[in-house]
N, C-alpha and C positions, 0 to 999 in steps of 0.2 A: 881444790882450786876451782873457784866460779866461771865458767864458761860463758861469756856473752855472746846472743844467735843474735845476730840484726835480721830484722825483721826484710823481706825482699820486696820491692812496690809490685800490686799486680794490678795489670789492666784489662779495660772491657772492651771487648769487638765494641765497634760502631759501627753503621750507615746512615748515608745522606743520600735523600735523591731531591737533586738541582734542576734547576732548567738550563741550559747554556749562556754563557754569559754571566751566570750569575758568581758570586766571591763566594766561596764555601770560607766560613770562620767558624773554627774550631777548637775551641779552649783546651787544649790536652789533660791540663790538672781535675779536670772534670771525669776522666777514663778512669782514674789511678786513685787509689784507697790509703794512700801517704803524702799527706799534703808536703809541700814542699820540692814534691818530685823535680826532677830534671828530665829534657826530654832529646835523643837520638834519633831521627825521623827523615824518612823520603819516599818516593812514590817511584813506583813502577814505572816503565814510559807505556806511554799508549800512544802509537803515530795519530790514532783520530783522534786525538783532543790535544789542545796547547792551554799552557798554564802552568801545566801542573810542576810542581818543584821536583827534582830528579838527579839534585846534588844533596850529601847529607845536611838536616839542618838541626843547628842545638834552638833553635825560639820556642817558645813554650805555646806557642800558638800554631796553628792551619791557617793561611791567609791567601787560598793562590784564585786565581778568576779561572776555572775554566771553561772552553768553549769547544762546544765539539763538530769537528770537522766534516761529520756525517749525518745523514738524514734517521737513524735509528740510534736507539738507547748506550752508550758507551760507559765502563767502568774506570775509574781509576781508584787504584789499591796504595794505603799510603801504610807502610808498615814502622811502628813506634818501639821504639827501647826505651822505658821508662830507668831512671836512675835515681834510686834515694837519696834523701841528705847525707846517709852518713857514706855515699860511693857504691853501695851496693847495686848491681844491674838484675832488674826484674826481666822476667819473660817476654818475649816482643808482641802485641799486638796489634788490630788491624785499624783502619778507618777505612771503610769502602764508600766509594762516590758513585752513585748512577747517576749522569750528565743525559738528560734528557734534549733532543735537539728541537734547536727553537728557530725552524725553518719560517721565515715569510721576505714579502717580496712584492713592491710593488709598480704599476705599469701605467705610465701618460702618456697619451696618443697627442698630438695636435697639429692643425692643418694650415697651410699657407693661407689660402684663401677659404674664407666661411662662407661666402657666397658666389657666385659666378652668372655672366648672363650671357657666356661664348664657348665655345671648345678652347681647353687649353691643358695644362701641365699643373695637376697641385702633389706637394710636396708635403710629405710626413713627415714629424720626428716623434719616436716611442721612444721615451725615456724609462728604462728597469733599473731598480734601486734596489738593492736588499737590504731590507730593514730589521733582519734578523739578528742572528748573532750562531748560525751555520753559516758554512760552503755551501753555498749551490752550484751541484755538479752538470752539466749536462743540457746546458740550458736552451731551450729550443722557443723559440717567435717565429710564431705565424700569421702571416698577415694575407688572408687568398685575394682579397678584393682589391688590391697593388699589384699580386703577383709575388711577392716573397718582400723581406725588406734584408738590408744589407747593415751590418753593423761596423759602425763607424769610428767609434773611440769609448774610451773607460778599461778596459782590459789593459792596465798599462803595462803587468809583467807577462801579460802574453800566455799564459796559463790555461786560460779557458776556462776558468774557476770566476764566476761571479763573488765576490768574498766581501764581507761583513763590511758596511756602506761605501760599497763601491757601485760605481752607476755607469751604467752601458747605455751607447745612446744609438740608435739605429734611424736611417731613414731608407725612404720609401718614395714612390709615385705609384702616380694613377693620370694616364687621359685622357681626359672627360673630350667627349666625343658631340659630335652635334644630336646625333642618337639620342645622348642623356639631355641633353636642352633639350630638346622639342619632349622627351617624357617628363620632363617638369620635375621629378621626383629626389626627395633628398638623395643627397651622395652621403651615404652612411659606412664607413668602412673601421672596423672594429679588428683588434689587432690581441692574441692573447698567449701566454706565457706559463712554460712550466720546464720544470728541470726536474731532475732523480727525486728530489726529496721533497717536491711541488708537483703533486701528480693532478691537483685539479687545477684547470687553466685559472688564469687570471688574468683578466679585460679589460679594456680598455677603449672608446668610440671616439674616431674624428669627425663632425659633419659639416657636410658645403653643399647648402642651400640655392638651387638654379632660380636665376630674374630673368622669368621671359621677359624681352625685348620686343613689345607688338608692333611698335613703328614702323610705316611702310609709306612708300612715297607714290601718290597716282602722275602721273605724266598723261594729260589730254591734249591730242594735236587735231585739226580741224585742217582739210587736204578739199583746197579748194576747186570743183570743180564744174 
């Protein structure tokens, strides 16, 4: 009596290395040496990266966007059960993702008044954006020539996590003093930004230009005597 051995699908390790943000798409039938295959699949969780699928999936495809929550390189392991036409289950293989992080971030300064020709009060607003597609953790502005600036709104869950285009806005002063009128010299005040995963600052300049005022009134009185 003839014995029929069905043949088992086997598959091949894979790796991707992504940048964050970006979709990993991943044709499965491409791994597997028996076309027709079926596919059992899910990924590992990784708390630093969101995306990733992590309930079982039968699509014959990899389709997840992810994004990694930290300033350094992050894996996500998505482990596959290939299945033949005729129901036979092949041996489980891997697909590995390195999610490379795609930290940036950027900083506008600007000032109430651009020019002045008195002592008075100008006001900052530093606008930081992260234009990235990481968390930026830890996020520190400096602004010495105000004295510190205060932030004001964009943090709406209160986290303290700058997160993927969300915008923080901060203000500031400075008062220009009669000191700076009579030295005539621009009011140049530059403001700049980094966080965990942003170690080199990034700047940003307001400036308010003083108009001296030379007018001056002579009063001659003539004291008859």
């Amino acid at each position: 009596k003839a014995v029929t051995v069905n043949a088992l699908p086997i598959g091949i390790n894979d790796t991707y290395l992504i940048s964050s943000g970006v979709t990993l798409d991943d044709e499965l039938s491409n791994n597997v040496d028996i076309i027709g295959s079926t596919f059992s699949w899910k990924a590992a969780d990784n708390i630093n990266v969101s995306g990733e699928t992590t309930t079982t999936s039968t699509d014959n495809k990899i389709v997840d966007t992810l994004t990694n929550l930290t300033g350094s390189n992050q894996q996500v392991i998505y482990t596959v059960i290939p299945i033949a036409p005729n129901g036979c289950i092949g041996e489980s293989f891997t697909i590995t993702v390195t999610v490379n992080p795609n930290a940036a971030l950027t900083i506008e300064k600007v000032v109430d008044f651009t020019s002045i020709s008195a002592p008075g009060t100008l006001t900052y607003t530093i606008t930081v954006t992260n234009t990235g597609h990481s968390y930026l953790n830890n996020v520190v502005l400096t602004d010495n020539f105000a004295g510190g600036a205060t932030l004001e709104s964009g943090d709406a869950n209160n986290n303290s996590i700058l997160e993927p285009t969300e915008t923080w806005k901060y203000k500031a002063t400075y008062e220009a003093t009669q000191a700076d009128i009579n030295a005539g010299a621009d009011l140049v005040n530059t403001a700049s930004v980094v966080s965990t995963e942003i170690v080199e600052p990034i700047k940003d300049s307001a400036t308010t230009t003083i108009e001296k005022d030379a007018s001056y009134t002579v009063v001659k009185s003539i004291t008859a005597g």
